[in-house]
Structures are given as C-alpha cells and as structure tokens.
Backbone bond lengths (Angstrom), bond angles and torsions (degrees), N, CA, C in turn:
res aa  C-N    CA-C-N  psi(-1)  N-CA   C-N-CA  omega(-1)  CA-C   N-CA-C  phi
1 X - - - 1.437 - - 1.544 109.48 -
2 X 1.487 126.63 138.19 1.039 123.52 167.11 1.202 136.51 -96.66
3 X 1.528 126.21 122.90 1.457 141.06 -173.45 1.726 106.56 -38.25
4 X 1.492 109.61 127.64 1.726 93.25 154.38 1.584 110.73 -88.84
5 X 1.119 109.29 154.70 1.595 129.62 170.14 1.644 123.80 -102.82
6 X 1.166 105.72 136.23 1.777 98.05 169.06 1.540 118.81 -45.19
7 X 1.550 96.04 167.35 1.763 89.46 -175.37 2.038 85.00 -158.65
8 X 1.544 94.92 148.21 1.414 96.21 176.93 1.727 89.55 -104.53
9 X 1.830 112.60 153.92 1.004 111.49 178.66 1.803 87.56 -144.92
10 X 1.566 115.24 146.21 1.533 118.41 158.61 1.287 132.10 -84.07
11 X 1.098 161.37 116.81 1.705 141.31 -164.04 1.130 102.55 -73.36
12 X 1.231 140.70 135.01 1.718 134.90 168.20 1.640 94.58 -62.34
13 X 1.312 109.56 148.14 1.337 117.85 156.54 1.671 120.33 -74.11
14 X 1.891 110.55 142.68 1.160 117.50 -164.83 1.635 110.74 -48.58
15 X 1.176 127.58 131.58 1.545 111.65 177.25 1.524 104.05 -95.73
16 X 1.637 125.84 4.04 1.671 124.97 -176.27 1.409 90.11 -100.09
17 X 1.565 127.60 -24.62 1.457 117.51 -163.12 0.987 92.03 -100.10
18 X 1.316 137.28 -16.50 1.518 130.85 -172.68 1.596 113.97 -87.59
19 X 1.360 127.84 -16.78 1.015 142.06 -124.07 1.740 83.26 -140.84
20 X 0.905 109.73 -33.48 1.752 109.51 -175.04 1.603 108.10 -95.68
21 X 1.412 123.80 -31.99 1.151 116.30 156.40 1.867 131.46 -79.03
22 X 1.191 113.85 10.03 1.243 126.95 -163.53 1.557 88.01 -109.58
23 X 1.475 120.47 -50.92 1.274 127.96 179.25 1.677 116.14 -69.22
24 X 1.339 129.28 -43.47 1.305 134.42 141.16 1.190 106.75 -28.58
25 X 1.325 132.79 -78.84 1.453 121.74 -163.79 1.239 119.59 -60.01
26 X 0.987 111.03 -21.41 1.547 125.24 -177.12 1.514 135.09 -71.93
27 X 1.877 85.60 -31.97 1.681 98.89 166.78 1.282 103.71 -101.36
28 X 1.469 143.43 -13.10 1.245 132.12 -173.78 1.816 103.02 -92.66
29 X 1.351 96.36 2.35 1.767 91.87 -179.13 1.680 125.62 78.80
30 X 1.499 100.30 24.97 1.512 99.01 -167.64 1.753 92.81 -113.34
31 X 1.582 85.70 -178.69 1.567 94.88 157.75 1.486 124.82 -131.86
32 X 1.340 116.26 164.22 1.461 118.31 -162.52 1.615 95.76 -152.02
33 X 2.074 109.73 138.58 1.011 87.63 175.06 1.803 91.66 -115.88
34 X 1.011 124.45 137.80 1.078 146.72 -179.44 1.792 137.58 -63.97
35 X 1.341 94.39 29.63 1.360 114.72 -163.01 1.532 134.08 -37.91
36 X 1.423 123.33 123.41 1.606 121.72 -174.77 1.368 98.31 66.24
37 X 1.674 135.00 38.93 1.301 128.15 169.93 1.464 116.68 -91.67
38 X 0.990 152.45 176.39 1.592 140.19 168.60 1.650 111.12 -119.22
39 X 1.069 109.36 104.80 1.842 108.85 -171.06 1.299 117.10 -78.91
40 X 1.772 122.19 -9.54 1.131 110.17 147.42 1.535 132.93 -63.76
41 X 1.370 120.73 -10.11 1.293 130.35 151.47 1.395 149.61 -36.39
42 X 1.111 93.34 -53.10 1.657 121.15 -172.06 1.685 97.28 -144.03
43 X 1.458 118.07 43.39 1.836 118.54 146.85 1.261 113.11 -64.18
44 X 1.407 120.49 -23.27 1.524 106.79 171.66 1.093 143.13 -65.29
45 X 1.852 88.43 -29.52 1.726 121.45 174.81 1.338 92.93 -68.61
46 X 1.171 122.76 -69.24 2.027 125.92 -147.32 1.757 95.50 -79.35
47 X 1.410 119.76 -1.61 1.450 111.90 162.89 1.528 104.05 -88.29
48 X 1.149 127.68 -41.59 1.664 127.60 -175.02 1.634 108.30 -65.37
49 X 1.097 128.84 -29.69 1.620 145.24 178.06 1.501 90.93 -75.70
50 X 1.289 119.33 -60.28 1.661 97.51 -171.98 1.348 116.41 -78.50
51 X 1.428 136.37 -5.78 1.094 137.88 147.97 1.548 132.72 -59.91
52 X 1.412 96.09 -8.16 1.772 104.92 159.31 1.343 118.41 -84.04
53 X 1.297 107.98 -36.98 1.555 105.19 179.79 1.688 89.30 130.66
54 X 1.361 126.13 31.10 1.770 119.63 -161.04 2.128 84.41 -118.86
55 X 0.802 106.14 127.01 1.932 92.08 -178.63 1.481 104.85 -128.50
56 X 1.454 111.18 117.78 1.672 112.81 -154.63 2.148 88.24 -102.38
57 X 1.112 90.17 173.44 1.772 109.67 176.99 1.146 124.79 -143.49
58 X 1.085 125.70 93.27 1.400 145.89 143.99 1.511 108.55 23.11
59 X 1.695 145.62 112.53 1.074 107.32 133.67 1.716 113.75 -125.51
60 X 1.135 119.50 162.07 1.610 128.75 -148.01 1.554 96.28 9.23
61 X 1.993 114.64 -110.51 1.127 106.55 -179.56 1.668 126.32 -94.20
62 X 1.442 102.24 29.30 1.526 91.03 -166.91 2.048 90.03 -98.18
63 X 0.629 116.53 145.69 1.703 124.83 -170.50 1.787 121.23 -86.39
64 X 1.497 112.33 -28.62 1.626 119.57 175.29 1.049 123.74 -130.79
65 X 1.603 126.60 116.50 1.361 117.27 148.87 1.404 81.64 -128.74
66 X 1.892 91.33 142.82 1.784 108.68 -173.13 1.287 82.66 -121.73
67 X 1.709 86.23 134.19 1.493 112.15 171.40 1.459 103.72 -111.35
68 X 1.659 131.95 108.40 1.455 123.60 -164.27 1.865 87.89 -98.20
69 X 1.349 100.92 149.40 1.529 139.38 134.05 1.243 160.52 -46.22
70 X 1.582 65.97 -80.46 1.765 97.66 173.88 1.764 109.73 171.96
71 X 1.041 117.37 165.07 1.383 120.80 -145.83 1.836 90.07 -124.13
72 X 1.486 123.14 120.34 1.064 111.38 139.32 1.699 130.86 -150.72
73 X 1.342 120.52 169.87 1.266 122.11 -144.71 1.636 99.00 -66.64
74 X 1.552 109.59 153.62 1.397 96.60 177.36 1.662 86.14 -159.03
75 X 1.581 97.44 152.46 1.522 107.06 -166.40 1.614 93.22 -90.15
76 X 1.438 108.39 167.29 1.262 120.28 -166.47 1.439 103.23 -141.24
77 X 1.218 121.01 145.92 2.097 106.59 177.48 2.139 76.20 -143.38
78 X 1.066 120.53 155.07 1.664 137.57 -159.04 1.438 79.44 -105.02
79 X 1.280 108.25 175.62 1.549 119.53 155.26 1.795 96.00 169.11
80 X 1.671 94.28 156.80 1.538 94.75 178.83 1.863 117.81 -57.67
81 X 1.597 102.01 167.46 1.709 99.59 -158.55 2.052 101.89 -74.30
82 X 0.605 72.70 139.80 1.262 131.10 84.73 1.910 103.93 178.25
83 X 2.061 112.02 17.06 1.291 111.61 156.06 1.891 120.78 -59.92
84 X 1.290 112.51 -162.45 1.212 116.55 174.30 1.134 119.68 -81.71
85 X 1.376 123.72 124.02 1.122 115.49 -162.98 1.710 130.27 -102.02
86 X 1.413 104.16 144.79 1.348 103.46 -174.73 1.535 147.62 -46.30
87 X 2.068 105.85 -10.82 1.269 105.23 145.67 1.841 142.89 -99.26
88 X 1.460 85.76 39.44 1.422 108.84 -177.68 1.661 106.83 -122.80
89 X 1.328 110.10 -21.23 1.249 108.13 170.30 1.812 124.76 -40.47
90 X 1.424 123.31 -48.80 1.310 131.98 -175.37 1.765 111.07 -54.92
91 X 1.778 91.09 -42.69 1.664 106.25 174.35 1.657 119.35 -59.98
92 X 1.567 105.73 -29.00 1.580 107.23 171.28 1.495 128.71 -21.63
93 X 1.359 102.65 -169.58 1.904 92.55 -174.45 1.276 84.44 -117.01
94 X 1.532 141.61 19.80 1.502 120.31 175.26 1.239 109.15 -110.78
C-alpha cells in the first residue's frame, strides 16, 4: 500500500471577490490596491472597467489601482472563464 505524503498547496485568490471590489471602487471613485491578487484572473473584469472610462495601473504583482474619469455604460455578455463571468454580471455598469 502506498503512504500519502504532505503537500504544500496556494489558494488562488477569489476572482468574484476581487473583481467586485475593484468594480465598487471604481464607480464610487476611489482607489484600492489589490494585494496578492492574480490579474490574469479577472482580465475580463479589469478589461470591462476600462471600457467605462475607469484606467487601473499595475503595480509589480498587485493588478488595480483605478484611476476614474468618467463613467460610461458598457454592455457586458458572461461566458465561462476565463470570459467575464456570470457572478459579476449584477456588479456591471448596466
């Protein structure tokens, strides 16, 4: 019979919780820096935010600080990930 062994594992960070506070901040005009997030995750999210007119900046690995503008409406269609995903839809700008 074979022994199991320990194993180290990382949790990915939430990409609906990450993605809903990035979008919050975004319409309330603030900033947030988004720490240990993974922005290949939620590119669908931080592409739909800059399609409002919200334009976030990179720093090393943290993925958002939104610098808003101006806000405008932009259509959204869900789709499995690694598109936008369907529990972010409600958070949309429509």
């Amino acid at each position: 019979m074979t022994k199991l062994h320990g194993a180290r594992h990382a949790v990915l960070p939430d990409r609906i919780e990450t993605g809903t506070y990035a979008m919050a901040v975004a319409m309330a005009g603030g900033d947030i820096l988004l720490q240990n997030s993974r922005p290949e995750l939620l590119q669908a999210a931080l592409d739909v935010i800059a399609r409002t007119g919200v334009t976030s900046r990179r720093q090393s690995r943290h993925p958002h600080r939104p610098q808003r503008t101006h806000l405008a409406p932009v259509e959204v269609t869900t789709a499995p990930f690694p598109e936008f995903p369907t529990d972010l839809q409600a958070s949309s700008w429509r």
